[in-house]
N, C-alpha and C positions, 0 to 999 in steps of 0.2 A: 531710039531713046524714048523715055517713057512722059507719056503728057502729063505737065504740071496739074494739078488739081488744088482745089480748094474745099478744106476740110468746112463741115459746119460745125457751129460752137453753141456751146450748151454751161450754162451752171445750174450746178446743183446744192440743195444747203440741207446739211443734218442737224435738226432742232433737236438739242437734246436737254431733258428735262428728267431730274430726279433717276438719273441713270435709264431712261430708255428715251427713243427714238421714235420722230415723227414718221408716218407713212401714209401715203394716199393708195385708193384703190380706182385706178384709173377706168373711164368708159367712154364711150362714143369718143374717142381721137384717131381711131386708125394703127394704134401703133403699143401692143401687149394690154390691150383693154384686158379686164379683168384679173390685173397681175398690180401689184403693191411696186409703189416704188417715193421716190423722196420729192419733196417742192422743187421744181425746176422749170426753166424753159430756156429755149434759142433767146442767143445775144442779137438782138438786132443791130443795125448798122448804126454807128456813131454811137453803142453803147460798150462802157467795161462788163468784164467779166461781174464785178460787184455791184454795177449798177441795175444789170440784167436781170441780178438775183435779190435785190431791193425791191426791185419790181413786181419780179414774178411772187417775192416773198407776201404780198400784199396785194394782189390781183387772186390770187390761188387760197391764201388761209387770212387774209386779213391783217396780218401784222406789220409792223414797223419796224425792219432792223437798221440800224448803222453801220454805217461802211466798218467801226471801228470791233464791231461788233461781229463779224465776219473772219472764220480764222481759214486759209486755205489748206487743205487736209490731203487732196490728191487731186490726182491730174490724170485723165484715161485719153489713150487715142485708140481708138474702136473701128470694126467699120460694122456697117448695117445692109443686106443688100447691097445695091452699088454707094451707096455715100458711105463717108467719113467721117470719122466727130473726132473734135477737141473738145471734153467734156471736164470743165474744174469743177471740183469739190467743194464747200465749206463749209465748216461747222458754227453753228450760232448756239447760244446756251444765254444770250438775254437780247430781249426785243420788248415791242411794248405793243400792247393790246393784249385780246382773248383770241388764242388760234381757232378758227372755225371754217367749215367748210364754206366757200365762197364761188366754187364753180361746180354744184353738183349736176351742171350739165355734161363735166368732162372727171367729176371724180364722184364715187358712188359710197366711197367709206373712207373717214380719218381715224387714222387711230395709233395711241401710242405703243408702242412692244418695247420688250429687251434684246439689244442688239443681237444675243446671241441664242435668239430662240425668233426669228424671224419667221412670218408665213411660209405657207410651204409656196403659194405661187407671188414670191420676190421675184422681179425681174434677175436676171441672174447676174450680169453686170452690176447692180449696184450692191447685192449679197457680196461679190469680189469685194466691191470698192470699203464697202464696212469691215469685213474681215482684214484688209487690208490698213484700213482706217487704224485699228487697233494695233498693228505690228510695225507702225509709222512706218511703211513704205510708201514715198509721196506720188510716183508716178506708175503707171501700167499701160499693157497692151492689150487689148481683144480682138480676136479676128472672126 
């Protein structure tokens, strides 16, 4: 029989403004440096999935969302290498502050696009997840 495992968890939040989409251009983390992708990080322990992303929402670009503020959009179970993620979605479309870059020691470009004219080096998981985004299909797989 096959050993239980424990997936790790992740949220992610698509800031969208005037019809396009937030994007960061990741560097020095280890993990698709120089590939675009959305404001996110690992749930730490004893946090929600919204609380994680509150966090990371204001650690990462500076702003302040509300939990009420947060709409959950999809839900991905992935794997990476040997681990596993449970990664939810959400969309935000008002917060408060000015979104700026706030870790350019792990992200090297912010910028807004139109969902459907994304960079060419999108992480490609989260290209799924926006195409997906738009066709309200809530959950997905990646292997």
């Amino acid at each position: 029989m096959p050993e239980d495992h424990e997936p790790k968890t992740a949220s992610y939040v698509i800031f969208e403004k005037d019809g396009e989409i937030l994007l960061h251009k990741r560097k020095n983390t280890g993990f698709k440096d120089g590939h675009y992708s959305l404001v996110a990080g690992h749930v730490d322990e004893g946090e929600t999935f919204s609380e994680a992303m509150i966090r990371e929402a204001k650690e990462e670009v500076g702003v302040e969302v509300k939990p009420e503020d947060l709409e959950p959009v999809h839900v991905l179970h992935r794997t990476t290498g040997d681990s596993a993620y449970v990664d939810l979605f959400f969309k935000a479309t008002e917060w408060e502050g000015e979104i700026t870059n706030e870790e350019p020691e792990k992200c090297s470009e912010i910028r807004w696009v139109e969902p459907d004219n994304l960079p060419e080096k999108t992480i490609d998981y989260i290209v799924g997840v926006i195409e997906k985004k738009e066709s309200s299909e809530f959950y997905g797989e990646e292997k």
